[in-house]
Jmol script that loads the backbone (N, CA, C; Angstrom):
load data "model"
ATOM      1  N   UNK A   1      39.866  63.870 114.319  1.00  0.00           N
ATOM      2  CA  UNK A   1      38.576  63.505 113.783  1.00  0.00           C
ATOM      3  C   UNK A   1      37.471  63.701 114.826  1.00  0.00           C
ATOM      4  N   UNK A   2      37.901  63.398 115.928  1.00  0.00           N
ATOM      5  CA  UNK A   2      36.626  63.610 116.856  1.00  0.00           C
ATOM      6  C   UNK A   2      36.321  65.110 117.175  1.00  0.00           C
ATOM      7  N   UNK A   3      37.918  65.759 117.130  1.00  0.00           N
ATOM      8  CA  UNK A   3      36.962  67.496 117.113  1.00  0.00           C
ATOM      9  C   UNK A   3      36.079  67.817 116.542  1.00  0.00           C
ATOM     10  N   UNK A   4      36.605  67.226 115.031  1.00  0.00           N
ATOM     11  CA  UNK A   4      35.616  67.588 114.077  1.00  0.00           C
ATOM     12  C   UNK A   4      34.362  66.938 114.031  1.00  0.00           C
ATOM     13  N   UNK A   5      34.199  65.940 114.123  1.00  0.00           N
ATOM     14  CA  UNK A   5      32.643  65.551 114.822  1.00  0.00           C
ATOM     15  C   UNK A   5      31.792  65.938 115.768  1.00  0.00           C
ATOM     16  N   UNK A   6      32.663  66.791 116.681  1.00  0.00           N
ATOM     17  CA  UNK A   6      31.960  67.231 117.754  1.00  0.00           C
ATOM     18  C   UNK A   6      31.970  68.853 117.438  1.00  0.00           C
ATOM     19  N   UNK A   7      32.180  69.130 116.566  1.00  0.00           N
ATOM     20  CA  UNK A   7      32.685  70.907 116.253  1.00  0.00           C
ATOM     21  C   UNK A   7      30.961  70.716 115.242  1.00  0.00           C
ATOM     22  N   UNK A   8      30.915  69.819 114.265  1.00  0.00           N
ATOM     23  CA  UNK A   8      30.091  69.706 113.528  1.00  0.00           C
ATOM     24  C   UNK A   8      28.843  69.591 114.439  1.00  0.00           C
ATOM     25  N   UNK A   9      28.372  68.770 115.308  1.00  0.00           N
ATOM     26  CA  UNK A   9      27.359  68.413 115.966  1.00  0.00           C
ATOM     27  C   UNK A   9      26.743  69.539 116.771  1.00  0.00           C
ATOM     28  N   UNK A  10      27.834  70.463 117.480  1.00  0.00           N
ATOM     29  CA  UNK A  10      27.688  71.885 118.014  1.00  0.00           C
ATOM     30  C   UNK A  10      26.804  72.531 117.013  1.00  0.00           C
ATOM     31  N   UNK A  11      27.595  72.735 115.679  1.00  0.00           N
ATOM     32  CA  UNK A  11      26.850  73.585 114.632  1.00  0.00           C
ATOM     33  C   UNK A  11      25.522  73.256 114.539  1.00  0.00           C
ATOM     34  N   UNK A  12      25.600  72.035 114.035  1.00  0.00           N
ATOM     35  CA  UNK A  12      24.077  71.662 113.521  1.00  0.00           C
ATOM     36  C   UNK A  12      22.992  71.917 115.168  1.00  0.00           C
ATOM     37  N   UNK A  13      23.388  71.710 116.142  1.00  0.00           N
ATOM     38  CA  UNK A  13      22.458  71.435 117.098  1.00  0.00           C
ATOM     39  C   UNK A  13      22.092  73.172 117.760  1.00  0.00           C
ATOM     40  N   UNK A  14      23.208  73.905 117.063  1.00  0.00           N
ATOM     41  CA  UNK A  14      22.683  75.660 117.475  1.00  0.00           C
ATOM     42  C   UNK A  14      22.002  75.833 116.195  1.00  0.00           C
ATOM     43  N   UNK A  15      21.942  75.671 115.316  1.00  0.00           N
ATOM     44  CA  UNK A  15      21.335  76.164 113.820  1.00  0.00           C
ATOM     45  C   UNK A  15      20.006  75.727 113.875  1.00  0.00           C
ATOM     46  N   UNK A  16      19.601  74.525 114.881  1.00  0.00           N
ATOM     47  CA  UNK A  16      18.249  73.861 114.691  1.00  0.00           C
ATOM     48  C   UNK A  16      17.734  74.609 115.993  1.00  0.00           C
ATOM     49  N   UNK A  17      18.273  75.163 116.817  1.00  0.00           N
ATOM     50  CA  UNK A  17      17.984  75.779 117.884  1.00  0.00           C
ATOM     51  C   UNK A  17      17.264  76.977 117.485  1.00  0.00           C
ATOM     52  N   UNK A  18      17.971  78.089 116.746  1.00  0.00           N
ATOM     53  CA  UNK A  18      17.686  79.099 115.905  1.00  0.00           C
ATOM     54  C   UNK A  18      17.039  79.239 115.487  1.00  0.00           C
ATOM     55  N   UNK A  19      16.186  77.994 114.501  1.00  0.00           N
ATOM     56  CA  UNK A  19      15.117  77.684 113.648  1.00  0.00           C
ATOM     57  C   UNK A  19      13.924  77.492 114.667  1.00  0.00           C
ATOM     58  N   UNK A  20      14.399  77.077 115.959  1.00  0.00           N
ATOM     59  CA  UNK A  20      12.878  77.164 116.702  1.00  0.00           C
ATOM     60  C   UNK A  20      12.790  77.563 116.843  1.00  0.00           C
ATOM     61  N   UNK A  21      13.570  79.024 117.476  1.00  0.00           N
ATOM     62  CA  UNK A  21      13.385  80.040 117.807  1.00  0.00           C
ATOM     63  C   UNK A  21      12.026  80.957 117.304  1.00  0.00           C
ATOM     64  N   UNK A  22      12.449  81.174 115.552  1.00  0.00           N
ATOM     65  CA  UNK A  22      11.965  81.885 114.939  1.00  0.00           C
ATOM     66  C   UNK A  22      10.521  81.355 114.314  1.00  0.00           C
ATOM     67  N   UNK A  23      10.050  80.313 114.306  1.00  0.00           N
ATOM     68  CA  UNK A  23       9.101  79.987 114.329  1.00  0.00           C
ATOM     69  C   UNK A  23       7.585  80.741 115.064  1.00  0.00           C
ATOM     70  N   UNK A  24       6.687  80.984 114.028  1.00  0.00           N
ATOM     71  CA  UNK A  24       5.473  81.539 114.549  1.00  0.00           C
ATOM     72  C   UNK A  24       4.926  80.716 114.951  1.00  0.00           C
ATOM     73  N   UNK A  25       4.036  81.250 116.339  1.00  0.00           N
ATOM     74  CA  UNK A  25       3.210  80.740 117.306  1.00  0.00           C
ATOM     75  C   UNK A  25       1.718  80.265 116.197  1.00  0.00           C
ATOM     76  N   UNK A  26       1.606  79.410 116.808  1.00  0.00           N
ATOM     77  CA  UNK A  26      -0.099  79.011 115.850  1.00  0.00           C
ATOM     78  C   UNK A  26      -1.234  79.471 117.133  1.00  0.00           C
ATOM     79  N   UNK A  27      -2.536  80.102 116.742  1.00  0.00           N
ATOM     80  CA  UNK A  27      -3.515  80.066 118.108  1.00  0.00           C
ATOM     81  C   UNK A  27      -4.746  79.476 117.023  1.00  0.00           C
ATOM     82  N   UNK A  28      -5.756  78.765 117.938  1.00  0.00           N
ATOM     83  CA  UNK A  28      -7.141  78.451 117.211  1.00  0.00           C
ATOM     84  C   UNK A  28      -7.933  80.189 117.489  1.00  0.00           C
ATOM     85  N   UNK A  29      -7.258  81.188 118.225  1.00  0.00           N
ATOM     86  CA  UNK A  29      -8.190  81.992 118.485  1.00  0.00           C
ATOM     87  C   UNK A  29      -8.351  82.823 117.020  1.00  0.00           C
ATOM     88  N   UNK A  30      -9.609  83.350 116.617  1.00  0.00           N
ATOM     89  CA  UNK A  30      -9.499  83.576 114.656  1.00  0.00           C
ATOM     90  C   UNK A  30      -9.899  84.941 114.989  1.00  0.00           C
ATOM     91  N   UNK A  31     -10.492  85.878 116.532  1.00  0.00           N
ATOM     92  CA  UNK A  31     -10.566  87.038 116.614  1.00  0.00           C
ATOM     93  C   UNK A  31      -9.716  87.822 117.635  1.00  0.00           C
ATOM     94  N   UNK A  32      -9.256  89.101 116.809  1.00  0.00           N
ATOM     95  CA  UNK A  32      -7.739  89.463 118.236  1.00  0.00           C
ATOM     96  C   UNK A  32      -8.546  90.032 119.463  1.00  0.00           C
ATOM     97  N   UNK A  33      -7.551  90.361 120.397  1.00  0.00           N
ATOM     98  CA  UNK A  33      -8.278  90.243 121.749  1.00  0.00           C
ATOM     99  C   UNK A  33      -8.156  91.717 122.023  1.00  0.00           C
ATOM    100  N   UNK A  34      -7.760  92.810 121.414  1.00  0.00           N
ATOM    101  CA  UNK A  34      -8.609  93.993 121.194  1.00  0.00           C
ATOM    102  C   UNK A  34      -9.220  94.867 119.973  1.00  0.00           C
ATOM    103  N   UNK A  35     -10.340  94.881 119.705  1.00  0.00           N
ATOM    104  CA  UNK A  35     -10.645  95.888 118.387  1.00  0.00           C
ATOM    105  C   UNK A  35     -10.062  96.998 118.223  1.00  0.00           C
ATOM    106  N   UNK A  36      -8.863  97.428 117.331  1.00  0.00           N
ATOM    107  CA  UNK A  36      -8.375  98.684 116.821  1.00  0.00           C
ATOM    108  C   UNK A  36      -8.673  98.822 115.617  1.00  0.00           C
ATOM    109  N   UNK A  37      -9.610  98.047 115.209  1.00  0.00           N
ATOM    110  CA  UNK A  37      -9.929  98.416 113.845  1.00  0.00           C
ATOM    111  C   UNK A  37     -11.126  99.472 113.738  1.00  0.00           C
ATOM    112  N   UNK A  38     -11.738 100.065 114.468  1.00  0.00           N
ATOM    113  CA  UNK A  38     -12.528 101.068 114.593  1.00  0.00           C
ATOM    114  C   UNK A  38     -14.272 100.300 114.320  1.00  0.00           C
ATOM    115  N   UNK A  39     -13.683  99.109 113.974  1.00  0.00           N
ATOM    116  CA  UNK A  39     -15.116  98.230 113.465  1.00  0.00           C
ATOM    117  C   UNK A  39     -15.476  96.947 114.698  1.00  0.00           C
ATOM    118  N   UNK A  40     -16.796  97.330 114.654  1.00  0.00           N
ATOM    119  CA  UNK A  40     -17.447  96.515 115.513  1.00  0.00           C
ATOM    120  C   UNK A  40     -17.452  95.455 115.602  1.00  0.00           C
ATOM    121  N   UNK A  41     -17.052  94.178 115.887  1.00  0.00           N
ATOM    122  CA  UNK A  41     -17.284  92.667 115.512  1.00  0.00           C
ATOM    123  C   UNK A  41     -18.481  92.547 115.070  1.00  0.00           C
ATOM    124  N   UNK A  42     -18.765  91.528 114.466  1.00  0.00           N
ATOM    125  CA  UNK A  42     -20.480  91.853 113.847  1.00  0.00           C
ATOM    126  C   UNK A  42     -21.376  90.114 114.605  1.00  0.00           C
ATOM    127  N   UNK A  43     -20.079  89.818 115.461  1.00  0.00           N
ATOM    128  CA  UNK A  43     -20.535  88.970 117.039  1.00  0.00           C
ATOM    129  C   UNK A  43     -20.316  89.469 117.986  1.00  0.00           C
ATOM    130  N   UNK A  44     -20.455  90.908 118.190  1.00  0.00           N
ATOM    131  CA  UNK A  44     -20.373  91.168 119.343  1.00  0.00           C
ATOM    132  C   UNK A  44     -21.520  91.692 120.276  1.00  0.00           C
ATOM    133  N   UNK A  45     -20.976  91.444 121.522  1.00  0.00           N
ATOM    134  CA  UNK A  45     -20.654  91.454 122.355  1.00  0.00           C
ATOM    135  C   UNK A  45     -19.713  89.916 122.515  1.00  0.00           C
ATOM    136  N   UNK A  46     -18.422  89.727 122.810  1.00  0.00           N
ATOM    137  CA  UNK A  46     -17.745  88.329 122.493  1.00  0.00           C
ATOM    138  C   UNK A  46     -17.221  88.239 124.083  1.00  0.00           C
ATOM    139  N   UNK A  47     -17.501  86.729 124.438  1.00  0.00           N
ATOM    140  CA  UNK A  47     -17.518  86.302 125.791  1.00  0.00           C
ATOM    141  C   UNK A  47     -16.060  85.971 125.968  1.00  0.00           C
ATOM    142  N   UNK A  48     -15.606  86.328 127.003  1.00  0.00           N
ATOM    143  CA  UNK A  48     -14.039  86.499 127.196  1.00  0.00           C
ATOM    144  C   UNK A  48     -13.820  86.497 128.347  1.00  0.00           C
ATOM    145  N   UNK A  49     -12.416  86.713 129.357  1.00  0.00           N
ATOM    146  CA  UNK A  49     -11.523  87.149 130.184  1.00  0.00           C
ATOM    147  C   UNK A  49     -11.164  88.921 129.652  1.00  0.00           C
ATOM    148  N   UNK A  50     -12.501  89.082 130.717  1.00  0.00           N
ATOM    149  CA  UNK A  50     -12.023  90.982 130.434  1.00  0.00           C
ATOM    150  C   UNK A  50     -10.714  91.420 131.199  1.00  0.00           C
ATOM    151  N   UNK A  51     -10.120  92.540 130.684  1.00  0.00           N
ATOM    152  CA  UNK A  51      -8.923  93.336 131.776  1.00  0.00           C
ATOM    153  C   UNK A  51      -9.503  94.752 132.160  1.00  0.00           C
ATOM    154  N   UNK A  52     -10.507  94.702 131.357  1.00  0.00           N
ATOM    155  CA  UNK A  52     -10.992  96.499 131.659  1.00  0.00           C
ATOM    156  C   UNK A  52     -11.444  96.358 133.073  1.00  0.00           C
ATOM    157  N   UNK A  53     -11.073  97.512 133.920  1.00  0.00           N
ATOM    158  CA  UNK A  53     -11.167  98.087 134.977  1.00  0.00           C
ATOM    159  C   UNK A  53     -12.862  98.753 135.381  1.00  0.00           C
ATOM    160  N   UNK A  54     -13.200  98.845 136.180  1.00  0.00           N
ATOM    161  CA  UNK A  54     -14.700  99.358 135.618  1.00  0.00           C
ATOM    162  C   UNK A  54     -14.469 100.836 134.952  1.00  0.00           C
ATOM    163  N   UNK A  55     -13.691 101.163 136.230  1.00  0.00           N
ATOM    164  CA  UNK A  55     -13.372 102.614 135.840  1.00  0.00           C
ATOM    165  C   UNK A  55     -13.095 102.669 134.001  1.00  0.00           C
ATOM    166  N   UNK A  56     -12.364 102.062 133.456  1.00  0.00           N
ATOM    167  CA  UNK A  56     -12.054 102.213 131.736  1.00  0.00           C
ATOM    168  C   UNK A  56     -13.349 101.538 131.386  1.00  0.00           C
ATOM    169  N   UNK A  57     -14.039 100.638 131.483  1.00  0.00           N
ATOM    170  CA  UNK A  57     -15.304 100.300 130.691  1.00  0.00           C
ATOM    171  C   UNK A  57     -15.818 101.569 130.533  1.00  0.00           C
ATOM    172  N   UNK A  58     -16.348 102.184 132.032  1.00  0.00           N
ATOM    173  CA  UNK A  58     -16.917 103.667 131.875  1.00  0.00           C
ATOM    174  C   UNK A  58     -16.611 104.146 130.748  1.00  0.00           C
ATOM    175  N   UNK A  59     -15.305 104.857 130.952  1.00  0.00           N
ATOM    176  CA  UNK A  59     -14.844 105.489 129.813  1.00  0.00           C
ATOM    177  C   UNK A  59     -14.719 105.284 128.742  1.00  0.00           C
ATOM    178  N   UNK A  60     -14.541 104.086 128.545  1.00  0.00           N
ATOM    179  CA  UNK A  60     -14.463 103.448 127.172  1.00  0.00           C
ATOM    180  C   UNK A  60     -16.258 103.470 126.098  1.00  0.00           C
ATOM    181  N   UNK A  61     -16.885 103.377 127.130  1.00  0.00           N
ATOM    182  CA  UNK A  61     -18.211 103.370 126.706  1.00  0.00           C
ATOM    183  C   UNK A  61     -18.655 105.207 126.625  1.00  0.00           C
ATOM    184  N   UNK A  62     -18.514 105.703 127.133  1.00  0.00           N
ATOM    185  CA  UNK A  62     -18.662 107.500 127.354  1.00  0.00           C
ATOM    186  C   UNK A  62     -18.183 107.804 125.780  1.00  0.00           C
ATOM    187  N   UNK A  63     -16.563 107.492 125.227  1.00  0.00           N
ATOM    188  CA  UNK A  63     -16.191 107.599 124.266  1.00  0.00           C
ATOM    189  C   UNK A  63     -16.666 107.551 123.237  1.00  0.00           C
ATOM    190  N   UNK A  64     -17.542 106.756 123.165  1.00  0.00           N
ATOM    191  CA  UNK A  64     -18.225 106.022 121.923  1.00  0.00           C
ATOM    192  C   UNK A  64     -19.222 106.824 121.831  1.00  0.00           C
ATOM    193  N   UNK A  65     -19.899 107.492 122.632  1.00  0.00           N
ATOM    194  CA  UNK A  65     -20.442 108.659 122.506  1.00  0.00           C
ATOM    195  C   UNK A  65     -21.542 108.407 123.419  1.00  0.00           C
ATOM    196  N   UNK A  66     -21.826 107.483 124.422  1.00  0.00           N
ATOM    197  CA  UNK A  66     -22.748 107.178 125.498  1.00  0.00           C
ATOM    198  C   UNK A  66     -22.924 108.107 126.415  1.00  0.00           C
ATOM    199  N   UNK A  67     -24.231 108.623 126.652  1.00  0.00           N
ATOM    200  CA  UNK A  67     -24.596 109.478 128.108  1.00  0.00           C
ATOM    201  C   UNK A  67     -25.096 108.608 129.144  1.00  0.00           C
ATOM    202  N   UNK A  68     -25.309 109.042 130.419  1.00  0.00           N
ATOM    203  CA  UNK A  68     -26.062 109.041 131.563  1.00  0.00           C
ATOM    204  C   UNK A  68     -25.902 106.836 131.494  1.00  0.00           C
ATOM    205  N   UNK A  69     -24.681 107.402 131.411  1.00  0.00           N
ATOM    206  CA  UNK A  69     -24.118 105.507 131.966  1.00  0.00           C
ATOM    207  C   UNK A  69     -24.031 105.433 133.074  1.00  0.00           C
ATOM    208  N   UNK A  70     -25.003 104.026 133.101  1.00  0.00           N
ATOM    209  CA  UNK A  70     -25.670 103.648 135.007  1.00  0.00           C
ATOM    210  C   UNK A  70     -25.755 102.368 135.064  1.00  0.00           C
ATOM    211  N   UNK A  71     -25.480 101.947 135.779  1.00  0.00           N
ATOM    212  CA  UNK A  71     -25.539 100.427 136.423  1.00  0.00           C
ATOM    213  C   UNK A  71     -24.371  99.390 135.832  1.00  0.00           C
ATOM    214  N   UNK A  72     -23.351 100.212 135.923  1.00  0.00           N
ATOM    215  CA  UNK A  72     -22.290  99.648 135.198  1.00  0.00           C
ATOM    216  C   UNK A  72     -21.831  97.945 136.031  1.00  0.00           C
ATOM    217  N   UNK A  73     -21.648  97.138 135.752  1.00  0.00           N
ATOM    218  CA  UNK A  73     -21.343  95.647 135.785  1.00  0.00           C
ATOM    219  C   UNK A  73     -20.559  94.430 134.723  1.00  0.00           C
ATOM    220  N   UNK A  74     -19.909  93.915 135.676  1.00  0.00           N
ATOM    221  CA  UNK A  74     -19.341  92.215 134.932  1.00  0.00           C
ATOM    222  C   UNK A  74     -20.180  91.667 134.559  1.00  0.00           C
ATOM    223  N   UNK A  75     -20.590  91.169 134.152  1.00  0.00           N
ATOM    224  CA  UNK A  75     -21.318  89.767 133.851  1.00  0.00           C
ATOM    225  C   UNK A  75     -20.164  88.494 134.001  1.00  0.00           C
ATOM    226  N   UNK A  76     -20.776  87.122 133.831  1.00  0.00           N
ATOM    227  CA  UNK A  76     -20.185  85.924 134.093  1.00  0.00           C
ATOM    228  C   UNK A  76     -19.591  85.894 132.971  1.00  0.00           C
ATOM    229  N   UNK A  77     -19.938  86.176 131.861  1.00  0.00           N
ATOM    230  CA  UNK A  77     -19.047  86.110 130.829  1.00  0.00           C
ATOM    231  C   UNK A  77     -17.965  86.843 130.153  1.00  0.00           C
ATOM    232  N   UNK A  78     -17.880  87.641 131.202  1.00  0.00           N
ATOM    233  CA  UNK A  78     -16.572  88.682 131.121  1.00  0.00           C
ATOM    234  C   UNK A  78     -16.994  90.022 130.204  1.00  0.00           C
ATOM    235  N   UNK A  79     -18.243  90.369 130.095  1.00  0.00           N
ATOM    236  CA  UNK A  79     -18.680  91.568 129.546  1.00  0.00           C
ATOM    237  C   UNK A  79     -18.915  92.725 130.485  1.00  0.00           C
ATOM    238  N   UNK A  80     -19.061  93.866 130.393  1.00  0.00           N
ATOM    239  CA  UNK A  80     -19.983  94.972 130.527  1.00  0.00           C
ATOM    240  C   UNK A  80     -20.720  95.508 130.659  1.00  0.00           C
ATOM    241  N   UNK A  81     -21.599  95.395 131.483  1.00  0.00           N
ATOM    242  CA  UNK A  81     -23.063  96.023 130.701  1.00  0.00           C
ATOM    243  C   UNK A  81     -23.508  96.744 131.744  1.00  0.00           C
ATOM    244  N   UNK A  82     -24.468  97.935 130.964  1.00  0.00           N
ATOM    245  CA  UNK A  82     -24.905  99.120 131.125  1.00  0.00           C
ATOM    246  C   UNK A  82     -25.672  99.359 131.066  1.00  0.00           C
ATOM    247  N   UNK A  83     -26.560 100.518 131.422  1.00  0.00           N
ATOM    248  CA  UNK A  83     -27.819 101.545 130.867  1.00  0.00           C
ATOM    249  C   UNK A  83     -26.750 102.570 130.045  1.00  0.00           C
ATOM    250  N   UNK A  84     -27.181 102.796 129.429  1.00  0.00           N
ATOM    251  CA  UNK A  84     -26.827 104.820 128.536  1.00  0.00           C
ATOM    252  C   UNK A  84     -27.692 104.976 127.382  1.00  0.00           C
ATOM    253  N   UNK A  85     -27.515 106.671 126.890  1.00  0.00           N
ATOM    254  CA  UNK A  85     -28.587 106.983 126.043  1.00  0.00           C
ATOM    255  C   UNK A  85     -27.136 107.506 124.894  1.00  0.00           C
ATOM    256  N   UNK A  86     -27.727 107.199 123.751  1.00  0.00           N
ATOM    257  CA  UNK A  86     -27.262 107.781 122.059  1.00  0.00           C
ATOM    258  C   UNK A  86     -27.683 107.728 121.637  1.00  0.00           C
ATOM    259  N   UNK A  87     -27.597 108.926 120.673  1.00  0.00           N
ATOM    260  CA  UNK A  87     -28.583 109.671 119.784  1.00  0.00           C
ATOM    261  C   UNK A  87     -30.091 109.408 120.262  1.00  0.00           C
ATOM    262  N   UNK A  88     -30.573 109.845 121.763  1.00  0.00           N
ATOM    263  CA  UNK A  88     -31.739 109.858 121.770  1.00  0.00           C
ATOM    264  C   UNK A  88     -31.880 108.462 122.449  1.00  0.00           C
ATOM    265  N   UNK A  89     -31.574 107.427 122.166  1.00  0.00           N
ATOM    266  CA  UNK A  89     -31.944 105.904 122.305  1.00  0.00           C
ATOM    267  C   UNK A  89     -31.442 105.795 123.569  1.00  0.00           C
ATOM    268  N   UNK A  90     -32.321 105.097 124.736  1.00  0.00           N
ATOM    269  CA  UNK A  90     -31.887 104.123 126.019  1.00  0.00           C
ATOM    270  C   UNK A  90     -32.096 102.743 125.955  1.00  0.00           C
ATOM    271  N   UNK A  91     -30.928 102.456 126.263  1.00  0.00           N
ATOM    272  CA  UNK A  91     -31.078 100.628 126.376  1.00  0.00           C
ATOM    273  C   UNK A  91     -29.662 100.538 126.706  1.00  0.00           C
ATOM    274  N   UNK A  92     -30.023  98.901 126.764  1.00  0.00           N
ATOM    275  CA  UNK A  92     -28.520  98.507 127.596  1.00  0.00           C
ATOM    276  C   UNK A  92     -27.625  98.313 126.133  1.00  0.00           C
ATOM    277  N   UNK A  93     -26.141  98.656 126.925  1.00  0.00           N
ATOM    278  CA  UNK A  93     -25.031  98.797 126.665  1.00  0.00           C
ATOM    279  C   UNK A  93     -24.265  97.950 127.229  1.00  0.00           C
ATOM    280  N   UNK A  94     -23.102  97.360 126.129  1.00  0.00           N
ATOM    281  CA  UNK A  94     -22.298  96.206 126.421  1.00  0.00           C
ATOM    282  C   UNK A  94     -20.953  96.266 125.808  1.00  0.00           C
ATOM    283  N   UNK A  95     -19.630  95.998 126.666  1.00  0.00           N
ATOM    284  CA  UNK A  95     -18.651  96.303 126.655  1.00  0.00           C
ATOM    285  C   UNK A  95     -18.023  94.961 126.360  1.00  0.00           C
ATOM    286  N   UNK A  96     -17.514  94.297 125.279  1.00  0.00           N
ATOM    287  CA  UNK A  96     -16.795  93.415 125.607  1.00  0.00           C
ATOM    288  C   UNK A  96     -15.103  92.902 125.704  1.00  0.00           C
ATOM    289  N   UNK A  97     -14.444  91.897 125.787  1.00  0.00           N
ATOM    290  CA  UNK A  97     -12.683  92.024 125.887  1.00  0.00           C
ATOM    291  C   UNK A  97     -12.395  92.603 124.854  1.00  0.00           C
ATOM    292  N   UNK A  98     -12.870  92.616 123.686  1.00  0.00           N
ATOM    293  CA  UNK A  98     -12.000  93.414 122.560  1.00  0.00           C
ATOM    294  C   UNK A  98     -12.308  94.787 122.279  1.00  0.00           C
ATOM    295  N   UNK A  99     -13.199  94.946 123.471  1.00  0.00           N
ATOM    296  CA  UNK A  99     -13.649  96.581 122.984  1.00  0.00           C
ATOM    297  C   UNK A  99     -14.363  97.068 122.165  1.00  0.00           C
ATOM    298  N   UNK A 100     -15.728  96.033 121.607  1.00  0.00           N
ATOM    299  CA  UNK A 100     -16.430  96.003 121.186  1.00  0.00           C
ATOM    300  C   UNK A 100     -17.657  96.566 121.844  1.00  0.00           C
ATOM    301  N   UNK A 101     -18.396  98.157 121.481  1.00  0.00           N
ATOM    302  CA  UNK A 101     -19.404  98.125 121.767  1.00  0.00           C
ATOM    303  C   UNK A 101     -20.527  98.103 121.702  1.00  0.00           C
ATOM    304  N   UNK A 102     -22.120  97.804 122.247  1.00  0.00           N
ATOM    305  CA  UNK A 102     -23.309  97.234 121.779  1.00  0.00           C
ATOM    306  C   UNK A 102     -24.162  97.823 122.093  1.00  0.00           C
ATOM    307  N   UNK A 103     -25.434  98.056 121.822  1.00  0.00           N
ATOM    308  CA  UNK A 103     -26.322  98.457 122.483  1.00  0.00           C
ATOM    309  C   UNK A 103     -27.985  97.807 121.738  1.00  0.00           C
ATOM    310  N   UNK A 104     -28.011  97.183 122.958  1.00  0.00           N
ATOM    311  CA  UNK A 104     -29.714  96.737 122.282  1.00  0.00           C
ATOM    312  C   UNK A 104     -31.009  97.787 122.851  1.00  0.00           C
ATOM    313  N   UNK A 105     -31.864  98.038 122.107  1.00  0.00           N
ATOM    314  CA  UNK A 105     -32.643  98.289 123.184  1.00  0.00           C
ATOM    315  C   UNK A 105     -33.765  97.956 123.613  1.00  0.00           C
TER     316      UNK A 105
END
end "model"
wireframe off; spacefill off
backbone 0.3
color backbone group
């Protein structure tokens, strides 16, 4: 009898193990932390913990179709920001963690 109590208790205590396992993570964060949706956040520039390198902001901003990008910088809030010209237009340019880009001018 006691194997079997203890054979049983094994089971149940790996089966509930299992079940935590597979459980999805919950986050309060409600926007992902890079844009691949080809669409702009429509809050962006969004204040974050950047990973872009300057070197990839550059590029990342060039891509988008930006010229004569100058004064490239962090900001405190983990953005980007720039001078460049598109379609004609100069003003600053802003890079943020999800790869969101901006330009006011």
């Amino acid at each position: 009898m006691k194997k079997f109590t203890f054979g049983l208790a094994a089971i149940l205590l790996s089966t509930s193990a299992a079940f935590a396992q597979s459980e999805t993570p919950k986050t309060s964060q409600t926007t992902p932390a890079v844009n691949t949706s080809g669409e702009t956040n429509p809050g962006a520039p969004v204040a974050g913990k950047n990973s872009f390198t300057e070197a990839q902001a550059k590029s990342r901003i060039e891509e988008a179709g930006y010229t004569e990008v100058s004064g490239l910088k962090l900001d405190d809030q983990g953005i980007w920001r720039a001078m460049g010209t598109k379609d004609g237009k100069h003003g600053n340019v802003a890079l943020d963690f999800q790869g969101n880009i901006t330009m006011a001018q």
